[in-house]
C-alpha positions as CSV (number, residue, x, y, z in Angstrom):
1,X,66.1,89.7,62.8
2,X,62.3,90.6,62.0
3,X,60.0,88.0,63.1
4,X,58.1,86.2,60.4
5,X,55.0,85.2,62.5
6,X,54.6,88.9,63.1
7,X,53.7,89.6,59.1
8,X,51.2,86.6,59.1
9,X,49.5,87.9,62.2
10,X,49.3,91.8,59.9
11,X,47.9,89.7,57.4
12,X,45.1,87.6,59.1
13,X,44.8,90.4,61.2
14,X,41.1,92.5,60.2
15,X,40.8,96.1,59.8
16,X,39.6,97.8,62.5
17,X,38.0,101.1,63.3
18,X,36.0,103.0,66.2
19,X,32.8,101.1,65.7
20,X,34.1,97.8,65.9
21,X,36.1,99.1,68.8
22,X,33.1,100.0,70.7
23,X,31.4,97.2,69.9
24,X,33.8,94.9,71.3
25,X,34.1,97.0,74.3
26,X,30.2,96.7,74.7
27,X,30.3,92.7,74.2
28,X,33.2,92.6,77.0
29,X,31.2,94.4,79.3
30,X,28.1,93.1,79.0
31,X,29.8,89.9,79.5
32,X,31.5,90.5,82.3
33,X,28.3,92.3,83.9
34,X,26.6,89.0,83.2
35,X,29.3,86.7,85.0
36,X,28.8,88.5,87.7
37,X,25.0,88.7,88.3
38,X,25.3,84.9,87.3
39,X,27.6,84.5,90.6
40,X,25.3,86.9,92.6
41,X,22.4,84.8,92.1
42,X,24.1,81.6,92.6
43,X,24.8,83.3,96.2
44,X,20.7,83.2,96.7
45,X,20.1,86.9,95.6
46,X,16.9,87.5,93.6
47,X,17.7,88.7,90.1
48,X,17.0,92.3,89.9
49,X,19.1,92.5,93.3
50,X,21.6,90.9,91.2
51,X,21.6,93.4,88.3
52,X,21.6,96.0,90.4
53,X,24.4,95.0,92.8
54,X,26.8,93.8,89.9
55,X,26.2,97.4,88.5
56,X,27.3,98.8,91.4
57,X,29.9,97.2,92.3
58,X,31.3,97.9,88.6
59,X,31.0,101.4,88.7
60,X,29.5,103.4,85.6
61,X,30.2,101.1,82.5
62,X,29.8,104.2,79.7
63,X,32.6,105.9,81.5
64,X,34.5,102.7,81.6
65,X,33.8,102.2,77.5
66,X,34.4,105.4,76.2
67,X,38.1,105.0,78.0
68,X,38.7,101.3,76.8
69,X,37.4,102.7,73.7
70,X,40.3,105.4,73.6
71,X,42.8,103.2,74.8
72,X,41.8,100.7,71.6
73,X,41.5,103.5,69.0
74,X,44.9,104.5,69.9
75,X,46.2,100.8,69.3
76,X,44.5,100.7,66.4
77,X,46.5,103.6,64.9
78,X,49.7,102.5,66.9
79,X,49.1,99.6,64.9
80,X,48.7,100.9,61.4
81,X,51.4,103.1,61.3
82,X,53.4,100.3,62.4
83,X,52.5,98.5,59.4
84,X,52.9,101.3,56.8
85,X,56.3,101.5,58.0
86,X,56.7,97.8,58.1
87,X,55.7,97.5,54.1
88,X,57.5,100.7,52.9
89,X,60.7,99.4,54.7
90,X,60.0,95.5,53.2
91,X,59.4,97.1,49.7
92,X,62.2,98.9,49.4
93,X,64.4,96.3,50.7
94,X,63.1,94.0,48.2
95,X,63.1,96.9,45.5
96,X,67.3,97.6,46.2
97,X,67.6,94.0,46.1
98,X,66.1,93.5,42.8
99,X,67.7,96.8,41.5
100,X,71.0,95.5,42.4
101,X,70.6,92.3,40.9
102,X,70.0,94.1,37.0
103,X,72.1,97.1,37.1
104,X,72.4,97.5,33.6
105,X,68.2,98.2,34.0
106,X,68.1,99.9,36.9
107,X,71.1,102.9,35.1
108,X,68.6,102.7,32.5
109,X,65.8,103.4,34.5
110,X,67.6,106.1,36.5
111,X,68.7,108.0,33.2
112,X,65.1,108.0,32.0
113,X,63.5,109.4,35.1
114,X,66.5,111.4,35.3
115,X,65.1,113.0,31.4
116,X,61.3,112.7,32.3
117,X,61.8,115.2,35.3
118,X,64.1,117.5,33.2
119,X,62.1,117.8,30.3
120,X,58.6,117.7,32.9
121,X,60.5,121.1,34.9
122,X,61.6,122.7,31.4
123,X,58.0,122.5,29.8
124,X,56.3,123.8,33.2
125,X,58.9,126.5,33.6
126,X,58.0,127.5,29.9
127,X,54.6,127.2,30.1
128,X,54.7,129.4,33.3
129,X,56.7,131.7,31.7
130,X,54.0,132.0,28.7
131,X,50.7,131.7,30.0
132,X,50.8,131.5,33.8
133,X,52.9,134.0,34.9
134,X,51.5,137.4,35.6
135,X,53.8,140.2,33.4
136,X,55.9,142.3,35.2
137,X,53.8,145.3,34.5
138,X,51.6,147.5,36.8
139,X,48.2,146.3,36.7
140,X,49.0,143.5,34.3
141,X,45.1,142.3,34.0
142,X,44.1,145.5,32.5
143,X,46.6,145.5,29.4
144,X,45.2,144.4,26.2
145,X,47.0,144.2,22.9
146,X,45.1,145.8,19.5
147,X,45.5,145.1,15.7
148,X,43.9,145.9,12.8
149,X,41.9,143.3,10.6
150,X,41.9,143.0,7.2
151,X,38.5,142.8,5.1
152,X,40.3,141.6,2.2
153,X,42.8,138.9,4.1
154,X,40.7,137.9,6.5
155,X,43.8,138.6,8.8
156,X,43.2,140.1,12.3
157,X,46.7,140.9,13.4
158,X,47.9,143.8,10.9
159,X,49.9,146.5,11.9
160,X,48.3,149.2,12.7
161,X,48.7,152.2,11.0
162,X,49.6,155.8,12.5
163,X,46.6,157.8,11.4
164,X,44.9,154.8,12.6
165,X,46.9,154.9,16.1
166,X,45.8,158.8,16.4
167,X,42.5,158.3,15.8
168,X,42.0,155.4,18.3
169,X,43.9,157.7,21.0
170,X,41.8,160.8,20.4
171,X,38.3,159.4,19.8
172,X,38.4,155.6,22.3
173,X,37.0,156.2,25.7
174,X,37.7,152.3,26.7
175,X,41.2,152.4,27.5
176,X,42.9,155.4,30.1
177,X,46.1,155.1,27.9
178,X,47.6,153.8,24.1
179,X,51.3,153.4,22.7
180,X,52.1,152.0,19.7
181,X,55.6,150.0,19.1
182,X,57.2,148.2,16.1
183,X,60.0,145.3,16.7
184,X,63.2,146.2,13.9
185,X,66.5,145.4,14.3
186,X,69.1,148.5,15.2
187,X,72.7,148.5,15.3
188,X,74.6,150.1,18.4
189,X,77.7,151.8,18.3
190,X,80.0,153.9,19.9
191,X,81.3,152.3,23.1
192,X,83.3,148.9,21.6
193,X,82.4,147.0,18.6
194,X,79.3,147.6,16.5
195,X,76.6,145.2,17.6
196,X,73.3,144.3,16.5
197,X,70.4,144.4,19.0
198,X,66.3,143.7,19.1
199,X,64.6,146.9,19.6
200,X,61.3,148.8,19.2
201,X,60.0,151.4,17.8
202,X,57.6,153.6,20.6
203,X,55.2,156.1,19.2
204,X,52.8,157.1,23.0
205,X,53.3,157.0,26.6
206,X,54.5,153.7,27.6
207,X,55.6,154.7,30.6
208,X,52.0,155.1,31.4
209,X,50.5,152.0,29.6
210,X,53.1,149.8,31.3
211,X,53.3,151.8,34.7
212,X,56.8,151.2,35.4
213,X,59.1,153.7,35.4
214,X,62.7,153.3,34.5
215,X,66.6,152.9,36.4
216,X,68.0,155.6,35.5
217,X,67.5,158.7,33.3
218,X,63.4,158.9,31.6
219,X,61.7,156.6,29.9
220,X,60.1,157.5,26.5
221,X,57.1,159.9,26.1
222,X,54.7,161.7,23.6
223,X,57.6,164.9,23.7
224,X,59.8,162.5,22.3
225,X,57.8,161.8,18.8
226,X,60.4,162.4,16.1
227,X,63.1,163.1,19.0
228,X,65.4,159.9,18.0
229,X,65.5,159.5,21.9
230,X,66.7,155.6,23.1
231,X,66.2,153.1,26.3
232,X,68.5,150.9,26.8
233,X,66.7,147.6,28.9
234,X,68.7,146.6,32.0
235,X,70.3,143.5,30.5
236,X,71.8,145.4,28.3
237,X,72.9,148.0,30.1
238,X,74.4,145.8,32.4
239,X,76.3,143.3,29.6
240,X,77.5,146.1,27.2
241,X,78.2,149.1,30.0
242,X,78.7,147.7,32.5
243,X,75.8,148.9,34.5
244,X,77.8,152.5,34.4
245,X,74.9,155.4,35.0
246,X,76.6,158.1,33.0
247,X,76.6,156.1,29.6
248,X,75.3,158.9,27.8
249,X,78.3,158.7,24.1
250,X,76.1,155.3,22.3
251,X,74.0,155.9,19.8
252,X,72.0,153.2,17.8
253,X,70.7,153.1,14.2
254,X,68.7,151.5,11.4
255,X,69.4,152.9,8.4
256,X,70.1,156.2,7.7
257,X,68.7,157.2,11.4
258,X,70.4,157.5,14.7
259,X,68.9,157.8,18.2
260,X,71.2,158.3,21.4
261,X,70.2,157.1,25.0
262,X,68.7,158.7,27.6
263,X,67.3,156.1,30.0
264,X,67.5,152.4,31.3
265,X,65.1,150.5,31.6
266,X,64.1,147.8,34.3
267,X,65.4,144.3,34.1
268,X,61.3,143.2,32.7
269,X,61.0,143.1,29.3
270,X,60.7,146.4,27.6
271,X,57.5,145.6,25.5
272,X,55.4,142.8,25.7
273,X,55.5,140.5,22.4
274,X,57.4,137.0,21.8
275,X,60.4,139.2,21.0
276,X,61.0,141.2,23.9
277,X,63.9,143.9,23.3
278,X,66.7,145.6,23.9
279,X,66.2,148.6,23.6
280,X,63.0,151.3,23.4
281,X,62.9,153.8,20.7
282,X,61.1,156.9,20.0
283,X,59.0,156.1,16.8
């Protein structure tokens, strides 16, 4: 059973620290050194004999403080850690016992932090997702998105046109590389049921904007203009085909025009945009 007087003495107890350590040190020594000279000179020596013999005979008092003051600092600490651990332990005792005593509050309590931190982790992991997290791209800090802006909107995120696009790639010394890409929807047949994917529309050298190059086969390029050439992304590849490398007999298409595969891509995101795709397409 914990001893009750021991909490009083915690709290009438004062802080401490080095200085008052040393100072008390100090006091005790010049004390003592005083008792002693006192009893010197009551033996008939004159006082500065006194001093000086009650020195001696002590031995060299900064030595002596700086180890009393060690041995104190280290009770001092001994002493506060011992009290955290006191009051932690005493407020969660009394916390479990007052928990106990309303349990209809505390299942409350425990299904609302429960909430807080899920929702608290599924915000962060969004936000991370969106603004913190570096893309998956070589050299992500150097990739820039461009639109066109419209005089008579006031928009400035148009699509770009493709005479536009040709012109920017020909005549722009800013940027070591361009592709252009359009999000549609594509159907994709041939191995199973018809199905309905997110896809883009590549007209450039992605592989060289983006710097990563693909799985399995070759990504798109500017030989592929007009080509009807697809890339299949990884999770796609994975979910309809089974990750098989020879899937070469699917073919997707939006309206009357068809495109069949010739590479996988990586398990990033395709294109960068808030719809990432499928599958890559040459425009």
């Amino acid at each position: 059973m914990a001893d009750p007087s021991r909490g009083f003495r915690r709290w009438l107890r004062l802080p401490r620290n080095r200085t008052q350590a040393a100072r008390d040190v100090n006091d005790e020594i010049a004390f003592h050194l005083a008792m002693r000279e006192e009893k010197l000179r009551a033996a008939g020596l004159a006082p500065d004999d006194a001093t000086r013999r009650a020195r001696q005979r002590f031995g060299d008092a900064r030595a002596v403080a700086e180890q009393c003051v060690a041995i104190d600092v280290g009770t001092i600490r001994a002493e506060r850690r011992e009290d955290v651990a006191t009051s932690l332990w005493q407020d969660v005792r009394y916390a479990l016992r007052a928990l106990s005593r309303t349990p209809a509050f505390t299942l409350a309590a425990l299904v609302t932090l429960a909430l807080g931190i899920g929702a608290t982790t599924a915000v962060f992991s969004v936000v991370y997702g969106v603004l913190f997290r570096p893309l998956p791209y070589a050299e992500p800090d150097r990739l820039v998105q461009i639109w066109e802006q419209s005089t008579r909107t006031g928009s400035d995120r148009n699509p770009v046109s493709v005479l536009n696009y040709r012109d920017w790639t020909t005549q722009t010394r800013a940027f070591s590389a361009m592709a252009a890409y359009a999000f549609n929807r594509y159907t994709l047949t041939g191995s199973g049921d018809a199905e309905s994917v997110q896809g883009a529309q590549v007209y450039g050298d992605a592989v060289r904007v983006l710097g990563v190059q693909p799985l399995a086969g070759r990504s798109i390029g500017l030989e592929d203009a007009r080509q009807n050439v697809v890339v299949l992304s990884e999770g796609l590849w994975r979910r309809r085909y089974g990750a098989d490398p020879l899937c070469r007999r699917s073919s997707a298409s939006r309206g009357r025009t068809s495109s069949s595969g010739q590479g996988i891509g990586r398990s990033s995101p395709i294109l960068t945009g808030a719809n990432p795709g499928d599958a890559a397409f040459s425009a």
